[in-house]
TIKOLVEX-732090 format. One record per residue (C-alpha): residue in three letters; x, y, z. Coordinates in Angstrom, 1 decimal, padded with zeros to 4 digits, always signed. Last residue first. Layout:
BEGIN
<atom residu="Ala" c1="X" c2="Y" c3="Z"/>
...
***
This chain:
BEGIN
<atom residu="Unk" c1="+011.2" c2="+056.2" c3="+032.9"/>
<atom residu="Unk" c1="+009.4" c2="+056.3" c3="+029.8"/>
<atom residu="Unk" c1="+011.5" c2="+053.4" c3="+028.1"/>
<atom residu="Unk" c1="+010.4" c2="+051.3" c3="+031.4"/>
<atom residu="Unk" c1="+006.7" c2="+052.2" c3="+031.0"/>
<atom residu="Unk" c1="+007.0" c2="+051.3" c3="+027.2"/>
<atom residu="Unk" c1="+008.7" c2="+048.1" c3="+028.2"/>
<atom residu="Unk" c1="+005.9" c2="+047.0" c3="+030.5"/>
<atom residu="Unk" c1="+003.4" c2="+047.3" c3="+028.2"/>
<atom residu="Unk" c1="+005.0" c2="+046.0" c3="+025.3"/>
<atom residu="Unk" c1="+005.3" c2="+043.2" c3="+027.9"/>
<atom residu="Unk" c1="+002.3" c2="+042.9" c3="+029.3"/>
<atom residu="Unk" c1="+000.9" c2="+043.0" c3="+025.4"/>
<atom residu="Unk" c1="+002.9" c2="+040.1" c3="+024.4"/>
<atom residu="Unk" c1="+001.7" c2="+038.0" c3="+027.5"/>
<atom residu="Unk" c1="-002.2" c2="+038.9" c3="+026.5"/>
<atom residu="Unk" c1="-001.3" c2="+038.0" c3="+022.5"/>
<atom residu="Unk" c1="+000.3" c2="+034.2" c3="+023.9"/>
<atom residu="Unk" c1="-002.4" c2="+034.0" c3="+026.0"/>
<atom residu="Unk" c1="-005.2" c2="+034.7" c3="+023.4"/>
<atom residu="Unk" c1="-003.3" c2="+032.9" c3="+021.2"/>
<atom residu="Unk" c1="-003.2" c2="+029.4" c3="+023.6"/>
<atom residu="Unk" c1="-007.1" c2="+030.0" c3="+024.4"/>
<atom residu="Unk" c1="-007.5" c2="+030.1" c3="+020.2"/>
<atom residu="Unk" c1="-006.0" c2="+026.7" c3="+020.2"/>
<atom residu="Unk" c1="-007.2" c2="+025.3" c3="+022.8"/>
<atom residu="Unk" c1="-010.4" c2="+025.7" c3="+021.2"/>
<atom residu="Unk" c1="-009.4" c2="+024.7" c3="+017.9"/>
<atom residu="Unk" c1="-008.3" c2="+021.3" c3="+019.4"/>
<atom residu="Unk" c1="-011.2" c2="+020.8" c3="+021.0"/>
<atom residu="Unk" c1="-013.4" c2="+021.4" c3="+017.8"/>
<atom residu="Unk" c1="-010.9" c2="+019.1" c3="+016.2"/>
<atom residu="Unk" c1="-011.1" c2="+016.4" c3="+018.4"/>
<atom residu="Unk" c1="-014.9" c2="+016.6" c3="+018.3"/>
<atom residu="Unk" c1="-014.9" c2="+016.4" c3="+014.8"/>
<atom residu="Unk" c1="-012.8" c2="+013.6" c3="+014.4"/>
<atom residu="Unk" c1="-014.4" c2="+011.6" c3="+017.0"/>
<atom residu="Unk" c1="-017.9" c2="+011.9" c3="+016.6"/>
<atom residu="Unk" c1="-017.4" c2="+012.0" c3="+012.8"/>
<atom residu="Unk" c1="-015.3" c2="+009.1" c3="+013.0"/>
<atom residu="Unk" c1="-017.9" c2="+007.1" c3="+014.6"/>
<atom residu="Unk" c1="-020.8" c2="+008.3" c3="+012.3"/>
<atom residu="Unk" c1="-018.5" c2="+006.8" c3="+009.8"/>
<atom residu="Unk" c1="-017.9" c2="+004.3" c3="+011.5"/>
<atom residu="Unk" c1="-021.7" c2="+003.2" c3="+012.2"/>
<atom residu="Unk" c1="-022.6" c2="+003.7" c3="+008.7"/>
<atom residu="Unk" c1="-020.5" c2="+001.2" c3="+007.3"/>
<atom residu="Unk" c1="-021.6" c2="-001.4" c3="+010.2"/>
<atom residu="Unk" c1="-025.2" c2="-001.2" c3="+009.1"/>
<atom residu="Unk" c1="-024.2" c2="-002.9" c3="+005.9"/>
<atom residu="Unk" c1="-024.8" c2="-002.1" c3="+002.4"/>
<atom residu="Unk" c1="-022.0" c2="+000.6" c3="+001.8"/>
<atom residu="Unk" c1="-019.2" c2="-001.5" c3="+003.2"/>
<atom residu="Unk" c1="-020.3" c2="-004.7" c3="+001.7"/>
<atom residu="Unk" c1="-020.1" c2="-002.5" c3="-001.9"/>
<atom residu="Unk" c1="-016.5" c2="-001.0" c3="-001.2"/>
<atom residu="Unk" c1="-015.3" c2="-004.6" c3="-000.4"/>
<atom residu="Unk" c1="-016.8" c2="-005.5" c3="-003.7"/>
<atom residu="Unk" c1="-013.8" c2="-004.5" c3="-005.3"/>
<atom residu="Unk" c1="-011.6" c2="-007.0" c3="-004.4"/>
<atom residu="Unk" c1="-007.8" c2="-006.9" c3="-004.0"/>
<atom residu="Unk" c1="-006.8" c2="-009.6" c3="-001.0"/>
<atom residu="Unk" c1="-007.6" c2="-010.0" c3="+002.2"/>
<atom residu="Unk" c1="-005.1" c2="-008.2" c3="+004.1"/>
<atom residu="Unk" c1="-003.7" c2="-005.3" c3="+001.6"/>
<atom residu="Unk" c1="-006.9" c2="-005.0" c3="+000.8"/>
<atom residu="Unk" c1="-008.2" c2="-004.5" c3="+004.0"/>
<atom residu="Unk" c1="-005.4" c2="-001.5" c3="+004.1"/>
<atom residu="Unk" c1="-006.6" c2="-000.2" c3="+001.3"/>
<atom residu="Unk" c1="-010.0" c2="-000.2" c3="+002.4"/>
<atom residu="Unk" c1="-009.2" c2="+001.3" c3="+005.5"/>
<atom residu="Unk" c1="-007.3" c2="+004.0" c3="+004.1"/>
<atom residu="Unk" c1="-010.3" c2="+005.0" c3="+002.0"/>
<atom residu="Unk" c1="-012.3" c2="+005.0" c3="+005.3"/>
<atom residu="Unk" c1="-009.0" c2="+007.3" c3="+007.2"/>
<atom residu="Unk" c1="-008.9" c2="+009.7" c3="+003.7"/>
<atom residu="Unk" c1="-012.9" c2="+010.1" c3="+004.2"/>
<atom residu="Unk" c1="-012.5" c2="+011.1" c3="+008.0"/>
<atom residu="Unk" c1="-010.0" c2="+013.2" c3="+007.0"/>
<atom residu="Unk" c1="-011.4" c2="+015.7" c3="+004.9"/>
<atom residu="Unk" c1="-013.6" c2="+016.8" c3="+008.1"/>
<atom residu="Unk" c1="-010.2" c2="+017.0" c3="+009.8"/>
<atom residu="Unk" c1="-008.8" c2="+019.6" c3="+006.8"/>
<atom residu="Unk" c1="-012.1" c2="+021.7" c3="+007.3"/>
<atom residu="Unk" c1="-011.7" c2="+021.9" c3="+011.1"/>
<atom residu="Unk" c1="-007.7" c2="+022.8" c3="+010.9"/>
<atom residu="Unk" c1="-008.5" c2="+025.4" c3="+008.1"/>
<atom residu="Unk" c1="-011.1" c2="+026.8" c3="+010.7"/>
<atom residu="Unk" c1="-008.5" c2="+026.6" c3="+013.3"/>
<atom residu="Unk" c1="-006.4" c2="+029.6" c3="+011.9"/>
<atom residu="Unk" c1="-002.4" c2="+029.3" c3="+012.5"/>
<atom residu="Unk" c1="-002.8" c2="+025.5" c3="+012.1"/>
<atom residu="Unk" c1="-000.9" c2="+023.2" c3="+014.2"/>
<atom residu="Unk" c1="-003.8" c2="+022.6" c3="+016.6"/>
<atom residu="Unk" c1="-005.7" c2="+021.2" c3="+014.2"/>
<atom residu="Unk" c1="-003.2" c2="+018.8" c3="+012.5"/>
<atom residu="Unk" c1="-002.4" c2="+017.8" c3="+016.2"/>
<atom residu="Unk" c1="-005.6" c2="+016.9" c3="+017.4"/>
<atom residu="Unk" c1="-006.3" c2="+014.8" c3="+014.8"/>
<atom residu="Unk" c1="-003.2" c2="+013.0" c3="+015.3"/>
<atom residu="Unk" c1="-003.6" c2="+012.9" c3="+019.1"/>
<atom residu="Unk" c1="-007.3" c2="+011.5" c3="+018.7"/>
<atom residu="Unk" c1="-006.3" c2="+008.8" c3="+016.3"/>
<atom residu="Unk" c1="-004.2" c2="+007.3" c3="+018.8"/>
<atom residu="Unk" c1="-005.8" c2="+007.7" c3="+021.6"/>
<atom residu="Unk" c1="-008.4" c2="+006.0" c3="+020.0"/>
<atom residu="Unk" c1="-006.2" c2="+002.6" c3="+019.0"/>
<atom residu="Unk" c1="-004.4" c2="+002.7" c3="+022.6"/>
<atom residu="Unk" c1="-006.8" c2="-000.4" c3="+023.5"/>
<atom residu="Unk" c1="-006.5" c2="-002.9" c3="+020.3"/>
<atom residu="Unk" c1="-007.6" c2="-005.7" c3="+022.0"/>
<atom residu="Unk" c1="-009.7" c2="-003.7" c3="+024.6"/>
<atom residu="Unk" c1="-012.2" c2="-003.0" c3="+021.4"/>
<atom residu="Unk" c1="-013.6" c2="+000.3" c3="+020.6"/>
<atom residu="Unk" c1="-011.6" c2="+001.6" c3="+017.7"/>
<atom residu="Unk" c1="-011.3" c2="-001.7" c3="+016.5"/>
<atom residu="Unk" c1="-014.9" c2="-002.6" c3="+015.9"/>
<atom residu="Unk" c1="-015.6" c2="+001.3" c3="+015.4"/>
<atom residu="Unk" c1="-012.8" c2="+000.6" c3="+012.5"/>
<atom residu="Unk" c1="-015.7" c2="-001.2" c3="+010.2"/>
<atom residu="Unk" c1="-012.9" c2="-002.3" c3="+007.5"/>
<atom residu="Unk" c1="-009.8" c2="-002.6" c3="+010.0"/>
<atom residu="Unk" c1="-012.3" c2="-004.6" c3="+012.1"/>
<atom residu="Unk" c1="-013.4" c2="-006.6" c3="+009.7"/>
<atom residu="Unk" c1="-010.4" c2="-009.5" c3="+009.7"/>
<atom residu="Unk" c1="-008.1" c2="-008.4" c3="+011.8"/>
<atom residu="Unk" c1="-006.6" c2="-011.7" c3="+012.0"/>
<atom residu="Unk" c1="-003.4" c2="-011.4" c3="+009.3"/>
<atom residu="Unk" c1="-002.0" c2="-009.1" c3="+012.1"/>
<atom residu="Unk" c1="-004.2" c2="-008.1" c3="+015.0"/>
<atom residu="Unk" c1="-001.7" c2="-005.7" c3="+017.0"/>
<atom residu="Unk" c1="+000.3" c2="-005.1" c3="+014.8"/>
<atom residu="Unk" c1="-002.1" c2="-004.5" c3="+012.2"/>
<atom residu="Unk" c1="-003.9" c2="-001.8" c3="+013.9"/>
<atom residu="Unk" c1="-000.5" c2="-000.3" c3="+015.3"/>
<atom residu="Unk" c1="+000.1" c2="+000.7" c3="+011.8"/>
<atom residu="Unk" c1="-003.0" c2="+001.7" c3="+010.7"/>
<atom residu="Unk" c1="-003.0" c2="+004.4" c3="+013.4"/>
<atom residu="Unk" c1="+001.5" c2="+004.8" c3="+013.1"/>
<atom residu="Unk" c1="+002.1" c2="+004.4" c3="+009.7"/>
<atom residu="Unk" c1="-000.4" c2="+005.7" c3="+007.5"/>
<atom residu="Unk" c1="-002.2" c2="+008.2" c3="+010.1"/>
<atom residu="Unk" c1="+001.3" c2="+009.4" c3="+011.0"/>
<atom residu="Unk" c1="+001.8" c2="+010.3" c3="+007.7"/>
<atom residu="Unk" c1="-001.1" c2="+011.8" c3="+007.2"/>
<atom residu="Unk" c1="-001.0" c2="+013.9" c3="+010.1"/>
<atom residu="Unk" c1="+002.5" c2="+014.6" c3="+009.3"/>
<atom residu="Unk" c1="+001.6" c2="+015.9" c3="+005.4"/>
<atom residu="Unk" c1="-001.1" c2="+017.3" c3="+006.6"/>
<atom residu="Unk" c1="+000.6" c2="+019.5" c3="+008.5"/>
<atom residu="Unk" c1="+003.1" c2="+019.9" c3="+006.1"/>
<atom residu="Unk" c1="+001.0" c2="+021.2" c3="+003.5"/>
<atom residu="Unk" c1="-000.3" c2="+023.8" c3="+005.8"/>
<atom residu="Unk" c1="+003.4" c2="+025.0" c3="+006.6"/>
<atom residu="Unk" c1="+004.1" c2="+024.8" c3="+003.2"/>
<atom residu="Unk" c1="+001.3" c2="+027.6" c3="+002.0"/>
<atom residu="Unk" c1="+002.4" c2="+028.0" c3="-001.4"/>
<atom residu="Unk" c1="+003.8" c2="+030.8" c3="-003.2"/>
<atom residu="Unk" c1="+005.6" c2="+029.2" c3="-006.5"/>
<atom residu="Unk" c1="+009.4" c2="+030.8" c3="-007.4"/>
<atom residu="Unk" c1="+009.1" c2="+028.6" c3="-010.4"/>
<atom residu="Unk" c1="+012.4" c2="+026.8" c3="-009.3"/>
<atom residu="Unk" c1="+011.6" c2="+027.6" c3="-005.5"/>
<atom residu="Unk" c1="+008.2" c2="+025.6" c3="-005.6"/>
<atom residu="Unk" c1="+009.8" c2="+022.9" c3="-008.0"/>
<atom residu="Unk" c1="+012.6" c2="+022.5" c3="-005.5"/>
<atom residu="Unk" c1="+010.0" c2="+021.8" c3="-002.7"/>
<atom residu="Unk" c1="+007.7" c2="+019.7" c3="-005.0"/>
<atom residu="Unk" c1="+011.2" c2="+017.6" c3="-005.7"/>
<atom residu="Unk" c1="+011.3" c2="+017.1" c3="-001.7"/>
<atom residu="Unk" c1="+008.1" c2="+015.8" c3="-001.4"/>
<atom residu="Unk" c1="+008.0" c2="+013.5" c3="-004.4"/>
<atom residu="Unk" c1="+011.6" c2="+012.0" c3="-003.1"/>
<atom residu="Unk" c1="+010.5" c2="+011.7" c3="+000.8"/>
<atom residu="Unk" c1="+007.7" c2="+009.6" c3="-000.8"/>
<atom residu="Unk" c1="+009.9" c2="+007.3" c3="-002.5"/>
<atom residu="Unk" c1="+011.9" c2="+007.0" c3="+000.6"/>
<atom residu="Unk" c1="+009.4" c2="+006.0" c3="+002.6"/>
<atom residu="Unk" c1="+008.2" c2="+003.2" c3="+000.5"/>
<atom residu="Unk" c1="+011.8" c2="+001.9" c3="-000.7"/>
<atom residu="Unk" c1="+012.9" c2="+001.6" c3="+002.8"/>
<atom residu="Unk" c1="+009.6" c2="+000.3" c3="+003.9"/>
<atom residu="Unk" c1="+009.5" c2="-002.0" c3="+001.6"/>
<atom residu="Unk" c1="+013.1" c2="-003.2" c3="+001.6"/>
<atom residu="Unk" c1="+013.0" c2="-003.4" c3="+005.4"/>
<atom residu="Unk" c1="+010.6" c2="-005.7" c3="+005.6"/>
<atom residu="Unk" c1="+006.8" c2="-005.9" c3="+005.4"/>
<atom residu="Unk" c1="+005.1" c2="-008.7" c3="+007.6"/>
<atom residu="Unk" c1="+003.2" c2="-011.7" c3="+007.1"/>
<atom residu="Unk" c1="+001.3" c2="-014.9" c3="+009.2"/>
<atom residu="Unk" c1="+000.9" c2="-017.5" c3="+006.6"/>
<atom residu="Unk" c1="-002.4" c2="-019.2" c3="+005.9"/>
<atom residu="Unk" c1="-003.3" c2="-016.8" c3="+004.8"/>
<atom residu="Unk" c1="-001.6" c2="-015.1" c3="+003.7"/>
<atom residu="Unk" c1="+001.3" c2="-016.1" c3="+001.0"/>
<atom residu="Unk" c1="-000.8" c2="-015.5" c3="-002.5"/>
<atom residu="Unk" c1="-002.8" c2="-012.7" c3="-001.7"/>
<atom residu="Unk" c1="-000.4" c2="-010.2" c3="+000.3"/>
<atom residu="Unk" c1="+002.5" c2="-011.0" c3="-001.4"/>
<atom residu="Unk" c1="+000.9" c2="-010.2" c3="-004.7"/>
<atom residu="Unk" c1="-000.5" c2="-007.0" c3="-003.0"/>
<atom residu="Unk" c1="+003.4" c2="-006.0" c3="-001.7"/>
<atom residu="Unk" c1="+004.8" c2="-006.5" c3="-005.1"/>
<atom residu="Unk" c1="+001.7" c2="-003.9" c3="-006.0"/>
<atom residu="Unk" c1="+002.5" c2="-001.8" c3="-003.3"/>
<atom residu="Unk" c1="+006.2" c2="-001.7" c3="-004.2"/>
<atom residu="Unk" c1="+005.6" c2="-001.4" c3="-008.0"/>
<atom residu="Unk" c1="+003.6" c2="+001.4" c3="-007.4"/>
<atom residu="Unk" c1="+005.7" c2="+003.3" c3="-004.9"/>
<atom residu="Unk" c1="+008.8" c2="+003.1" c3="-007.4"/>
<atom residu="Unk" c1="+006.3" c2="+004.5" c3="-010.1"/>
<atom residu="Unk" c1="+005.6" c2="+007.4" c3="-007.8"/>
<atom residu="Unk" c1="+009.5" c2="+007.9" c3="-007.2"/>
<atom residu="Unk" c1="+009.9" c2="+007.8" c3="-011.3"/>
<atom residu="Unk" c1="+007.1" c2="+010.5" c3="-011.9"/>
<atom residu="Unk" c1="+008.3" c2="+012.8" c3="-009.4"/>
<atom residu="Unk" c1="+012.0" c2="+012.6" c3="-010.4"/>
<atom residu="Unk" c1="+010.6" c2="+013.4" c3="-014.6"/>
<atom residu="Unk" c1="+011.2" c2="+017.1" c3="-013.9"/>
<atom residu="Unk" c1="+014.9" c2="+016.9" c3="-013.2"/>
<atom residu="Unk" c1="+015.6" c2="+016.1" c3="-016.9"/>
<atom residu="Unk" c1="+017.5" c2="+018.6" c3="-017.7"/>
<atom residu="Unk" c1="+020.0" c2="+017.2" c3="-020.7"/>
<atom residu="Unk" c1="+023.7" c2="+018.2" c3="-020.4"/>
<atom residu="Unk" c1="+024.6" c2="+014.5" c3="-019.5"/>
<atom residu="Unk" c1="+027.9" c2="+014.3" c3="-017.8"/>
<atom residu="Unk" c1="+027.1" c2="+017.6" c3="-015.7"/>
<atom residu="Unk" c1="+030.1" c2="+019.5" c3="-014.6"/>
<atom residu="Unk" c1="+030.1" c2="+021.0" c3="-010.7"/>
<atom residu="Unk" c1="+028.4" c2="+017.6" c3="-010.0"/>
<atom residu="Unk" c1="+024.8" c2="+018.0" c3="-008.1"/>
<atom residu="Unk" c1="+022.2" c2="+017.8" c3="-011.4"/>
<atom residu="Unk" c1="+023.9" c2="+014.4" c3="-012.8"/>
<atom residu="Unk" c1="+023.9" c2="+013.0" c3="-009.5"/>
<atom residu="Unk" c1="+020.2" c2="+013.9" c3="-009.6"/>
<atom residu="Unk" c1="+019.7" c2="+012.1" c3="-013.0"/>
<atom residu="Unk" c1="+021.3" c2="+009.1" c3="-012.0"/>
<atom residu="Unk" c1="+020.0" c2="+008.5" c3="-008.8"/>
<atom residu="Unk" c1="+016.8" c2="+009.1" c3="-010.4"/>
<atom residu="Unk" c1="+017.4" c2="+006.2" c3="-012.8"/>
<atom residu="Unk" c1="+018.9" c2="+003.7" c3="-010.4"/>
<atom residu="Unk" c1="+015.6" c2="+004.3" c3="-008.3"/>
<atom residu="Unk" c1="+013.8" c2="+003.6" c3="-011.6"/>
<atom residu="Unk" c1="+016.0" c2="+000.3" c3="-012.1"/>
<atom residu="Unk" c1="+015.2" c2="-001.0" c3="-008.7"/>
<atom residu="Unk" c1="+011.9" c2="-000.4" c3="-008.9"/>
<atom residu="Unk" c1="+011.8" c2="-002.7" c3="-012.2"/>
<atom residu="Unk" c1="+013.8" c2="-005.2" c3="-009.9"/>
<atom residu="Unk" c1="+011.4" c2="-005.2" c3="-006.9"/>
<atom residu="Unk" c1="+008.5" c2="-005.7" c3="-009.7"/>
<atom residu="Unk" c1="+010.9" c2="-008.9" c3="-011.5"/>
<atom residu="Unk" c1="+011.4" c2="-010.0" c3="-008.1"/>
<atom residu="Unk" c1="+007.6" c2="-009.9" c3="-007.3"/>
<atom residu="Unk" c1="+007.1" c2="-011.8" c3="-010.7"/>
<atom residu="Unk" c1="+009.2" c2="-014.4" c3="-010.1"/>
<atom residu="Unk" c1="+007.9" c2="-015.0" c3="-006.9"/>
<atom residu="Unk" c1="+004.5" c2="-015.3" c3="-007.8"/>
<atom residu="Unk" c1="+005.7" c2="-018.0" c3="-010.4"/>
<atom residu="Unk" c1="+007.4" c2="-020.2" c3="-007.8"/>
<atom residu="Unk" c1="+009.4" c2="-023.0" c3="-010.3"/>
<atom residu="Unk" c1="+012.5" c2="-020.5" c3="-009.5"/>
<atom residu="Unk" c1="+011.7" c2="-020.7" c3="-005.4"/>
<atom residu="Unk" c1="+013.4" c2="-017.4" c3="-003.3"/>
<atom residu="Unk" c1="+012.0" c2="-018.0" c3="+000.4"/>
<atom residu="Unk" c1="+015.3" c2="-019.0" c3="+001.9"/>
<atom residu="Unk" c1="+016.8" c2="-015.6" c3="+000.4"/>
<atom residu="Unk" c1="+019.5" c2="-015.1" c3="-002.5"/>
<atom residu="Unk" c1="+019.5" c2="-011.9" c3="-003.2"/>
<atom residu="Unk" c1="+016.2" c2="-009.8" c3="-005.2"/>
<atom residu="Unk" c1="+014.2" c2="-010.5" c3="-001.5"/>
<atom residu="Unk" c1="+011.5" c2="-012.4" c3="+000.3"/>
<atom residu="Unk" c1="+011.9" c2="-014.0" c3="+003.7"/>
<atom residu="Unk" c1="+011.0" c2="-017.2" c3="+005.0"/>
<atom residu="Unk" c1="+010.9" c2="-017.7" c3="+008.9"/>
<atom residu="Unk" c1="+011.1" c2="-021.4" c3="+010.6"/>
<atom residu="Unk" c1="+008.7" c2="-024.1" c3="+011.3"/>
<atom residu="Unk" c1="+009.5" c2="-025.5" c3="+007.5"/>
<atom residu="Unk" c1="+005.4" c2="-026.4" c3="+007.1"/>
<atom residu="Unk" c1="+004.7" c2="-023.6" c3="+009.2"/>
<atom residu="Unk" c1="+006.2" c2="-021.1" c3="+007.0"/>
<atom residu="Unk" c1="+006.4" c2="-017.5" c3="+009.1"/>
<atom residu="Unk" c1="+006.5" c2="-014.7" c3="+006.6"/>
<atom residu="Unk" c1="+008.9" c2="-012.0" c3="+005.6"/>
<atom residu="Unk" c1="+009.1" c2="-009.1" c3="+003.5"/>
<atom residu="Unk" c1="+011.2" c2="-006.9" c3="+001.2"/>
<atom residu="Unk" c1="+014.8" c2="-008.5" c3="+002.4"/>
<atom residu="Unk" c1="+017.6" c2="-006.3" c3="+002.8"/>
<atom residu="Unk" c1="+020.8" c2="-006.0" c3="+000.5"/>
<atom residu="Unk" c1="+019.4" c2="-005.0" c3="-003.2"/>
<atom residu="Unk" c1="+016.2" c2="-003.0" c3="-001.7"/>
<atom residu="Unk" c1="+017.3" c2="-001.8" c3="+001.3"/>
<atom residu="Unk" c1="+020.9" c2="-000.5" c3="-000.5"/>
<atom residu="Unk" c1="+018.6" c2="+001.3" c3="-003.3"/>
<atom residu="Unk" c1="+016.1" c2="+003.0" c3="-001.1"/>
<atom residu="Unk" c1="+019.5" c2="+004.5" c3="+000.9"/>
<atom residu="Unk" c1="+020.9" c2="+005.9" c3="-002.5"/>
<atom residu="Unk" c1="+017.4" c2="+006.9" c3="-003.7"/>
<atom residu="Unk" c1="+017.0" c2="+009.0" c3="+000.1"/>
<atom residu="Unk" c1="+020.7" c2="+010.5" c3="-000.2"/>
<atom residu="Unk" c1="+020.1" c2="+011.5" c3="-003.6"/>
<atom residu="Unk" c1="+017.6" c2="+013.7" c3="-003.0"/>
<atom residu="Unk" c1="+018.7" c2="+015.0" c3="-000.1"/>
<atom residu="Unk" c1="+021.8" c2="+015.9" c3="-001.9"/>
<atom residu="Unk" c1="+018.9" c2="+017.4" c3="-004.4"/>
<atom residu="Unk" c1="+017.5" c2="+019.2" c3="-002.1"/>
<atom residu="Unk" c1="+020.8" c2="+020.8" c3="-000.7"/>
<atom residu="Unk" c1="+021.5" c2="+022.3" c3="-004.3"/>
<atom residu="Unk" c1="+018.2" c2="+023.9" c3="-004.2"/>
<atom residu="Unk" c1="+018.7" c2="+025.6" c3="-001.3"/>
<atom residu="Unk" c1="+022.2" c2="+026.8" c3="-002.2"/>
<atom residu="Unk" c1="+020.3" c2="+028.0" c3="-005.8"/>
<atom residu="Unk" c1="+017.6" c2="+029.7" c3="-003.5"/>
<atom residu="Unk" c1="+020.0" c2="+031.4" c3="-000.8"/>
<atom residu="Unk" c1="+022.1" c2="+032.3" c3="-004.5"/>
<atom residu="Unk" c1="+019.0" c2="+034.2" c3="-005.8"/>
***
């Protein structure tokens, strides 16, 4: 009981550690950036006083009044969790369950800041997140995971978190490293590729792509303690990594719906996902196998030395 209380206690220092750090991004470090060719310098986007901040702009406005609404929910669950860590609670209300709900709103307000930056400034401008977005995005999600932990303990919940976390890293790294290195690489450019990704997937320009997407897959299977939860979660992933695409496009040419249409009615569509398939599941399977030759070592090595140490016992 007091392990889970001291554990509980150190979730919510994480807690407010991760709102406290999303906070100081967002207030003192711009959310993104473009290059302005008609200025020939970089502009940059943030609630302080920045070069790119315009008062007849009315984009702008409404970005800073989004950052500013995310602002005041991250103010809010730094609040409620400083309230939950002092020894004496200045507001005897629990309200601990709406931390979730706030960091998802955070994340919304982000990405939707983010979409309006997206579709108004590029093209023609070249543009790229800041550390505001990322410190708010990361730190949002590191709030929602760390809240289901304390929920888990709280209501004393049996869930498999190793599992959770494996997908949880594979996602993750799927987010910010795969699609990451995408845009990188090919900016506001990319164009279809990051829609059909065999373009990408198979295109010297964006060369370490594959490898890429191979190690991730590979190491949500291998991380599993039974491979066929490893194949199953893989198979999943093919759709997360075409619903990723999307969003990502989005992010890149704009919100549209139709995009899911063009995807559906052209031979390309079809062609990645028979592409991921190939890749995913292949991955997987290797991954699996390796798998099971690692146990079968691991067991043969444990039974030498039971072995071994029965002989010694009996001499």
């Amino acid at each position: 009981m007091i392990l889970a209380r001291t554990r509980q206690r150190w979730i919510f220092i994480l807690i407010l550690l991760f709102s406290a750090f999303a906070l100081i991004s967002l207030i003192f470090g711009p959310f993104a950036g473009f290059y302005d060719p008609s200025f020939g310098d970089f502009r940059f986007s943030c609630l302080l006083a920045c070069v790119f901040s315009n008062p007849n702009d009315s984009t702008l406005i409404t970005i800073g009044s989004l950052l500013l609404v995310a602002l005041v929910l991250l103010l809010v669950i730094l609040i409620i969790v400083l309230n939950k860590v002092l020894s004496k609670p200045f507001i005897k209300i629990n309200s601990t369950n709406s931390i979730a709900v706030l960091a998802l709103l955070t994340i919304l307000m982000l990405s939707i800041a983010t979409g309006l930056i997206e579709t108004s400034y590029a093209p023609p401008y070249a543009w790229w997140p800041e550390i505001g977005f990322y410190g708010g995005m990361i730190s949002g999600l590191a709030i929602i995971i760390l809240w289901l932990t304390e929920f888990t303990i709280s209501h004393k919940l049996k869930l498999e978190w190793k599992r959770q976390g494996n997908v949880f890293i594979a996602f993750f790294l799927l987010h910010f490293i795969f699609f990451g290195y995408l845009c990188n690489v090919y900016l506001t450019e990319i164009g279809q590729n990051i829609l059909f990704l065999h373009l990408a997937l198979f295109s010297p320009t964006s060369i370490a792509a594959l490898p890429i997407l191979i190690a991730i897959i590979f190491i949500l299977v291998f991380r599993e303690d039974f491979y066929e939860y490893g194949i199953r979660t893989s198979l999943w992933f093919v759709l997360v990594i075409i619903i990723e695409s999307w969003i990502w496009n989005w992010f890149v040419t704009g919100f549209n719906f139709a995009l899911i249409s063009t995807f559906f009615t052209q031979i390309e569509g079809y062609i990645t996902i028979l592409s991921l398939l190939g890749i995913v599941m292949s991955t997987a399977f290797a991954a699996a196998y390796l798998k099971e030759k690692h146990k079968q070592s691991r067991k043969k090595i444990y039974s030498t030395n039971n072995h071994l140490q029965t002989k010694l016992n009996g001499e």
